[in-house]
C-alpha positions in Angstrom: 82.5 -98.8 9.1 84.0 -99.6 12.6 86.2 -103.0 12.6 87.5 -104.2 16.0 89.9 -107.5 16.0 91.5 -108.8 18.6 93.9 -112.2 18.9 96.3 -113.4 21.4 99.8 -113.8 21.1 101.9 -116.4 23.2 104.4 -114.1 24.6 104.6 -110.8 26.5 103.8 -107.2 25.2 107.9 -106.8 24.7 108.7 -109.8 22.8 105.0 -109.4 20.8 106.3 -105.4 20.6 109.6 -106.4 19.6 108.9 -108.9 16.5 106.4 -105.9 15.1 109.5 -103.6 15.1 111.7 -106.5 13.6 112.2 -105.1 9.8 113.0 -109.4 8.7 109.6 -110.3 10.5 107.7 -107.4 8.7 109.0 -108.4 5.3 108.4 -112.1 6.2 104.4 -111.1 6.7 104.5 -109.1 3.3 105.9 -112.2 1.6 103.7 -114.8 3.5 100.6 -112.1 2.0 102.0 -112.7 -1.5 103.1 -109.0 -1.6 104.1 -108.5 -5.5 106.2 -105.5 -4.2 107.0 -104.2 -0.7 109.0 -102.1 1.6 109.5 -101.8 5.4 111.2 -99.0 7.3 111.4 -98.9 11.1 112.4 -95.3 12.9 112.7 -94.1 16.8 112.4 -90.8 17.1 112.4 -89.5 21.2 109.3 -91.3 22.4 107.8 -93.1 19.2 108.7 -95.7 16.6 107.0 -95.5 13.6 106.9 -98.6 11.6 106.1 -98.1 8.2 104.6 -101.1 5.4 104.1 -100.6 2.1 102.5 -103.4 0.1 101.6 -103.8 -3.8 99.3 -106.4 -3.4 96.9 -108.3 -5.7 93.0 -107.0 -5.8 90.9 -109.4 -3.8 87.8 -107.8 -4.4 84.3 -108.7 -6.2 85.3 -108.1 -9.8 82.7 -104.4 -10.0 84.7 -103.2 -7.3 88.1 -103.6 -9.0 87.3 -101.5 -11.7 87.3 -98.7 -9.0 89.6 -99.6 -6.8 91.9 -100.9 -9.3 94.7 -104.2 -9.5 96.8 -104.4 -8.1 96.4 -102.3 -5.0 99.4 -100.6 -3.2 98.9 -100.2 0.6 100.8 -98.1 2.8 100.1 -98.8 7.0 101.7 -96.4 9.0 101.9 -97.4 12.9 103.1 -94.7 15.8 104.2 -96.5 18.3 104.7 -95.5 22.1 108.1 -96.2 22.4 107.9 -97.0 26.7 105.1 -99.4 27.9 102.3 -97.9 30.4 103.3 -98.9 33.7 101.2 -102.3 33.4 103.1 -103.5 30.6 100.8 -102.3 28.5 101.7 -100.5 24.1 99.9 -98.4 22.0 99.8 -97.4 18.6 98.1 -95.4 16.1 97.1 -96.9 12.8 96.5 -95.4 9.1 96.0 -97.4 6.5 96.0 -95.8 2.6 95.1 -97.1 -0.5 97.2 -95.5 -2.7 95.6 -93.4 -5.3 92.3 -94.3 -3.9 89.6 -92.8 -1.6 89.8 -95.3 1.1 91.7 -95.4 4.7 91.4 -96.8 8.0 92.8 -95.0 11.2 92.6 -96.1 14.4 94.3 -97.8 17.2 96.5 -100.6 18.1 96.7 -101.9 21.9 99.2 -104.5 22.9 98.0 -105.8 26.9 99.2 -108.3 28.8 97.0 -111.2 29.5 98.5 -113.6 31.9 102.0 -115.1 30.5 100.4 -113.9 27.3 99.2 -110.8 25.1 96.4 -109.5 23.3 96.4 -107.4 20.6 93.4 -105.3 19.4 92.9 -103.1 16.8 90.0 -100.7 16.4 89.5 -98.6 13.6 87.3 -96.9 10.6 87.2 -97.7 7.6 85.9 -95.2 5.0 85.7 -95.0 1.2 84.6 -92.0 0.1 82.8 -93.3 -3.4 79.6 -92.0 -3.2 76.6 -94.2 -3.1 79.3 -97.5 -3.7 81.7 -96.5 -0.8 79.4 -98.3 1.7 79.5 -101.6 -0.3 83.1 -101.5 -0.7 84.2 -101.2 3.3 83.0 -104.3 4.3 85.6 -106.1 1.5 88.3 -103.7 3.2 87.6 -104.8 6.3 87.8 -108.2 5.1 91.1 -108.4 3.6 92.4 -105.9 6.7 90.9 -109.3 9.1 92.5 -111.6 6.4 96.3 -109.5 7.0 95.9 -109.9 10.5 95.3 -113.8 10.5 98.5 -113.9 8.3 100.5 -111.5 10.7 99.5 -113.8 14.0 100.0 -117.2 11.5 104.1 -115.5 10.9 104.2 -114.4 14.8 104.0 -118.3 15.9 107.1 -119.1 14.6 109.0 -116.1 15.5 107.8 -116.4 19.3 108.6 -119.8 19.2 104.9 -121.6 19.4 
């Protein structure tokens, strides 16, 4: 299943690019997502940073669905970073997203644009859950939460950029 999001942030790619490599703003957006456990590790290496969230996180899924999936769910987002903007100011990551123990994932693509004094962020990906004849049933609630984790990362990002 493809999910594109996008949301604008007021600020420019570096400050919105800096606050997503802040390791106190990342644990602030697993706490904010009532994350029961969670850990957050930020490295540069030559012309990437990697950021690195892991979240134990309640099941918010249609009770049939937990049964497979399980509660409560650990996630673990892994973002590669571009560690120079493109000449226009421009950042770009890619994304996977695991369920641990699970057959599901999302990989795709974060961009970071400028957009007048502002930026836009938007994230393309697919999800798959490789359950046969139930996988198909089950992306759409992934894609849910992964819309509802956004919301709550641009909700923390106003007071951190100061709007």
């Amino acid at each position: 299943m493809e999910l594109q999001e996008t949301q604008d942030y007021d600020a420019d790619p570096g400050r919105v690019f800096a606050m997503f490599c802040d390791q106190a703003w990342r644990e602030e957006t697993c706490r904010a997502m009532h994350a029961i456990d969670y850990s957050v590790s930020i490295e540069r290496s030559g012309d990437t940073v990697v950021v690195r969230t892991t979240r134990v996180l309640p099941a918010q899924v249609p009770e049939p669905a937990k049964s497979l999936v399980g509660d409560p769910l650990e996630i673990v987002q892994t973002e590669s970073w571009t560690a120079e903007p493109d000449g226009d100011g421009t950042r770009r990551a890619e994304v996977d997203l695991r369920i641990s123990k699970q057959p599901a994932s999302m990989t795709g693509t974060i961009t970071l644009q400028p957009s007048g004094s502002s930026t836009r962020r938007t994230v393309t990906g697919d999800i798959r859950v490789k359950i046969p004849l139930l996988g198909r049933r089950i992306e759409p609630e992934i894609a849910k939460a992964i819309r509802a984790a956004l919301e709550k990362e641009q909700e923390c990002a106003r007071p951190y950029l100061g709007g």
